[in-house]
C-alpha positions in Angstrom: -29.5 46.6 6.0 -26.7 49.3 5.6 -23.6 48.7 3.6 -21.4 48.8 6.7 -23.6 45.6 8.0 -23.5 43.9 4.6 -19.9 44.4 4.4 -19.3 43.0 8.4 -22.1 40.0 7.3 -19.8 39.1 4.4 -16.3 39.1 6.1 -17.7 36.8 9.1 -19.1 34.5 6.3 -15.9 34.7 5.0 -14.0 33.7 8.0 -16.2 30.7 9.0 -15.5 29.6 5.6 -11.7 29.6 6.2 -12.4 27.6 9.3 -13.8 24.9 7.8 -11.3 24.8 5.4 -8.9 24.6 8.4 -11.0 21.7 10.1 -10.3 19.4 7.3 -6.5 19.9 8.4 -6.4 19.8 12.0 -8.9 17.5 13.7 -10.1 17.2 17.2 -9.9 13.1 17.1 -12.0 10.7 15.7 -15.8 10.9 15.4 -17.4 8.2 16.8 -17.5 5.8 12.8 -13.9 6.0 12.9 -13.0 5.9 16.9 -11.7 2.9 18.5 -10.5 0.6 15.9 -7.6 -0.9 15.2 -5.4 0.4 11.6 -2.5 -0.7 10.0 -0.4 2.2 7.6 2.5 2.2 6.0 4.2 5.5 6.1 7.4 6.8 4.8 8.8 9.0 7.7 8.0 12.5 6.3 7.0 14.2 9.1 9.4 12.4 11.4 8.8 9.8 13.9 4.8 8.6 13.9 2.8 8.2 17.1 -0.9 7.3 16.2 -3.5 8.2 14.1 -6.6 7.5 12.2 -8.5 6.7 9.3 -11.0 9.2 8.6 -14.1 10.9 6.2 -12.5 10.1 2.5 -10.0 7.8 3.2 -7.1 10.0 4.4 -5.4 9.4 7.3 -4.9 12.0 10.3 -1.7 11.4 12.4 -0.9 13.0 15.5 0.9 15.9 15.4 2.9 15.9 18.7 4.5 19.4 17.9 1.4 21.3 17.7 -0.8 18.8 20.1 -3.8 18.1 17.2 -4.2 15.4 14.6 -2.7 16.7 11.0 -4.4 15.4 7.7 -2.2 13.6 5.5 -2.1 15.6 1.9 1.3 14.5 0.3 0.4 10.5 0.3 2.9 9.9 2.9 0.8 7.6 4.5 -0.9 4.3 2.5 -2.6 1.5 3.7 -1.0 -0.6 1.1 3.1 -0.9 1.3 5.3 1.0 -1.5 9.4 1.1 -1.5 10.9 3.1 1.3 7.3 2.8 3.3 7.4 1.1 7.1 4.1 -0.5 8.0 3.0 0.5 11.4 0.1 -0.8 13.7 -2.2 0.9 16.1 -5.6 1.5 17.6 -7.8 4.7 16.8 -8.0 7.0 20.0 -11.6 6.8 21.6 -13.9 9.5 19.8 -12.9 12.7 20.1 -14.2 15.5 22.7 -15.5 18.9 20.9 -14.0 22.2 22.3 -11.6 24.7 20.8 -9.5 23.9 18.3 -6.1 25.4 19.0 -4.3 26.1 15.4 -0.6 26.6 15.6 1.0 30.1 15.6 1.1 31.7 11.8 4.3 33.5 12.4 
């Protein structure tokens, strides 16, 4: 293999790993384990008014980012499924599992 092969070999490895870390953040929907089902959540209003969401894979919750048209991990705690001081508890059902196609990632200007 020549080095200009290596070389393109590592940079797309390198990109499909920045993807995946960019899945864990914006999600299609629900796979079909966490689909469907009722949730409770107590959030505190950080990223403005709440629409839905879902539980998902570790416990964190994905809400629906209506801005950007995707469901947004939760990393800052903002939303618990047990109540806190200046928390609201909200009530919902799961969208059904989610369709696979592109994911559309909002504009890194």
């Amino acid at each position: 293999m020549k080095t200009a092969s290596k070389i393109a070999a590592l940079a797309a490895l390198a990109a499909a790993a920045g993807l995946g870390a960019c899945a864990d953040d914006y999600a299609y929907g629900p796979g079909r384990a966490y689909a469907d089902v009722g949730y409770s959540v107590w959030y505190d209003g950080y990223y403005g008014p709440f629409t839905g969401g879902y539980w998902g894979p570790s416990g964190a919750f994905y809400y629906w980012d209506s801005r950007n048209h995707h469901y947004r991990r939760d990393h800052g705690g903002h939303f618990r499924r047990e109540g806190a001081q200046g928390f609201s508890r909200h009530e919902g059902r799961a969208p059904p599992p989610a369709r696979r196609g592109p994911l559309h990632l909002p504009d890194r200007r």
